[in-house]
C-alpha positions in Angstrom: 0.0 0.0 0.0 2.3 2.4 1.1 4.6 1.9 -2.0 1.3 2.9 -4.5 1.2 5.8 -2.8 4.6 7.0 -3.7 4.2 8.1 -7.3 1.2 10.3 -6.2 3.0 11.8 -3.4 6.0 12.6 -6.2 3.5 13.9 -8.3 2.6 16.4 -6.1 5.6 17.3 -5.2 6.5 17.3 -8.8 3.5 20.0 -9.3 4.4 22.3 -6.7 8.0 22.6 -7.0 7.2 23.3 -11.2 4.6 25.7 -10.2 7.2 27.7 -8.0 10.0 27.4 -9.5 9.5 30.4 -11.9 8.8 32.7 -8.9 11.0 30.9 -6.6 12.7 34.3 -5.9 9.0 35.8 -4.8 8.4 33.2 -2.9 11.4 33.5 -0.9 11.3 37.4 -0.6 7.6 37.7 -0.3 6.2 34.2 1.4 3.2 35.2 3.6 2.4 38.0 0.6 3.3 36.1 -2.2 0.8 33.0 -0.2 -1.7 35.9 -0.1 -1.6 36.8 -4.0 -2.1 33.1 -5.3 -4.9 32.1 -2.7 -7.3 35.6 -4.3 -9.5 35.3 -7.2 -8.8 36.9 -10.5 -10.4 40.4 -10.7 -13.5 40.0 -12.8 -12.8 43.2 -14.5 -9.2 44.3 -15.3 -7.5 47.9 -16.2 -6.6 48.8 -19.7 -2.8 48.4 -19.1 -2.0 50.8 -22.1 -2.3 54.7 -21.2 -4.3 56.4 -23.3 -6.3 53.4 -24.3 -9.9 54.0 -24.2 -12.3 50.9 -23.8 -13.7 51.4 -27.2 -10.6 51.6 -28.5 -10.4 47.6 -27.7 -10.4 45.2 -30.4 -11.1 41.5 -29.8 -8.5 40.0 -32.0 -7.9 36.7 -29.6 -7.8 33.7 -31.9 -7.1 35.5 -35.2 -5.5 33.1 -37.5 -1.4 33.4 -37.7 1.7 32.1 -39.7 2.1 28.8 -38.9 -1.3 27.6 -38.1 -1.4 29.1 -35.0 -3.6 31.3 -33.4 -3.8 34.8 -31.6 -3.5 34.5 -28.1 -4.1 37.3 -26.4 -5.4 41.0 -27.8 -3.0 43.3 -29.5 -3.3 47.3 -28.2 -2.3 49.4 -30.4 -0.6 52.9 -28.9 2.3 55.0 -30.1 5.7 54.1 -29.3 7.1 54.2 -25.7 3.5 54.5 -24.5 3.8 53.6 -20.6 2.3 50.0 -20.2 1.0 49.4 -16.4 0.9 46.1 -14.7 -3.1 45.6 -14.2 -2.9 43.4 -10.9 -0.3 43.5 -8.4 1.9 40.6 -8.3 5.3 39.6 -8.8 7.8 40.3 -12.3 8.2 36.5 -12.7 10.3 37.1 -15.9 11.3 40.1 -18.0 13.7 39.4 -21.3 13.6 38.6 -24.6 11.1 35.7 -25.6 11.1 34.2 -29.0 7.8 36.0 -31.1 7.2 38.4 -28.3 10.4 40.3 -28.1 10.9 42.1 -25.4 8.1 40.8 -23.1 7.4 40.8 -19.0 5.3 38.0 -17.4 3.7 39.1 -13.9 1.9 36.3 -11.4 -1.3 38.3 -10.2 -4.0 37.0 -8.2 -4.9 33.6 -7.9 -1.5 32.6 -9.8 -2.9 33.7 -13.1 0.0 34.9 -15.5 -0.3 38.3 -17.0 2.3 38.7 -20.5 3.4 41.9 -21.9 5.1 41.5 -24.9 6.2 43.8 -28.2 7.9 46.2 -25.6 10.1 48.8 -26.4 11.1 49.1 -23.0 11.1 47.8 -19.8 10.3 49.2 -16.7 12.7 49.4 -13.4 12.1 46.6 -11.6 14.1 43.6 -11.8 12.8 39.3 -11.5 11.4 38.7 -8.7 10.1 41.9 -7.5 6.8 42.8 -6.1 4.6 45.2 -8.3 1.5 47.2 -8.0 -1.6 47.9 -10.5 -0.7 50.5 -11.7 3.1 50.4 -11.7 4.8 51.3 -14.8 6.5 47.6 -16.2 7.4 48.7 -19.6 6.5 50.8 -22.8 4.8 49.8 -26.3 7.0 48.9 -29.5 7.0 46.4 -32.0 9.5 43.9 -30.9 10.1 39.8 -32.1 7.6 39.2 -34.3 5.8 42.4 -34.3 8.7 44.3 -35.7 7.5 44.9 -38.9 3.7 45.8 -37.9 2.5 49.1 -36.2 3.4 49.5 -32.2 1.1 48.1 -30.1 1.3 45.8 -26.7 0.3 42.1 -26.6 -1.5 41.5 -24.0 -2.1 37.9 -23.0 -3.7 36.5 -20.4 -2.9 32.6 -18.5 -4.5 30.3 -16.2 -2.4 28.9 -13.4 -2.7 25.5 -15.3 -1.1 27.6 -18.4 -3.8 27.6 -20.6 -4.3 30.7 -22.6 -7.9 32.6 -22.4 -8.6 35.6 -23.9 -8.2 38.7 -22.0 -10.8 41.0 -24.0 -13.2 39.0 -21.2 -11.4 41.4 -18.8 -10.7 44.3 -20.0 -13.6 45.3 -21.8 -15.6 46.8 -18.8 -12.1 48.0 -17.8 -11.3 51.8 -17.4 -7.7 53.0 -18.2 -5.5 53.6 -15.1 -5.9 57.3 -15.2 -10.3 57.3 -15.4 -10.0 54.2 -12.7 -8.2 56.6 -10.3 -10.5 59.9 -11.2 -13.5 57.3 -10.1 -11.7 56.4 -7.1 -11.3 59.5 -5.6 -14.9 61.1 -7.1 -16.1 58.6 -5.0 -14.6 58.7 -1.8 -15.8 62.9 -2.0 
């Protein structure tokens, strides 16, 4: 008996450590918080990360066809270049580099251990792997990085389950307000 159970016990521990292990460095600095962010849901309704983006200004390009026979993943915002580009949850910078067809790109673990990606960037913003953001923050600019290079600047916003499966952000964002009218609400508001 107790030898049946030892694959599913690996298993598990299999699945945690791979879950971790691209935040490992959050999870070390920022245990009880980091604990905190994975264990709340997913905002039903997220911030247009892209200032100056209006709402209508949305398109809902997820699962366009693509080269290759694959599909859009995410929605594609389209700004002028070295618009800021704001993280929409607060989380953790779980990776910021280059990344094959995104370019330039930054991943951030948000609530509930969903993975936000930011990709076609110009720029990045300040902070470094591993460090704790807030909505809001500034993680990078729009440009037209990796595959993008030879289209129009805009940011790629993609959206992924904690399982990794892609779903389309437009779901989010499209009662969203951009960061500047979400903050002007705010305080209205609390007058």
């Amino acid at each position: 008996m107790a030898r049946s159970r030892i694959p599913g016990l690996f298993l598990v521990f299999a699945v945690l450590t791979l879950s971790l292990a691209g935040c490992h460095q959050a999870s070390v600095r920022y245990n009880a918080r980091y604990s905190g962010l994975l264990s709340q849901p997913l905002p039903r309704v997220l911030p247009i990360p892209v200032d100056g983006v209006t709402r209508d200004q949305l398109r809902n390009t997820w699962g366009t066809a693509r080269e290759g026979g694959r599909h859009h993943q995410g929605i594609d915002i389209f700004a002028p270049r070295n618009t800021p580009i704001r993280s929409v949850t607060g989380g953790v910078i779980e990776f910021k580099g280059m990344r094959g067809l995104g370019g330039q790109v930054v991943y951030v673990v948000g609530p509930g251990g969903y993975r936000h990606y930011y990709a076609h960037l110009e720029e990045y913003g300040p902070q470094a792997e591993g460090d704790w953001v807030e909505a809001g923050e500034v993680i990078g600019y729009v440009g037209n990085s990796g595959n993008a290079a030879i289209s129009s600047t805009h940011l790629h916003y993609g959206l992924y389950s904690p399982a990794g499966h892609a779903v389309n952000p437009y779901t989010w964002l499209r009662s969203g307000a951009p960061f500047a009218a979400a903050a002007a609400a705010t305080q209205q508001a609390a007058k």
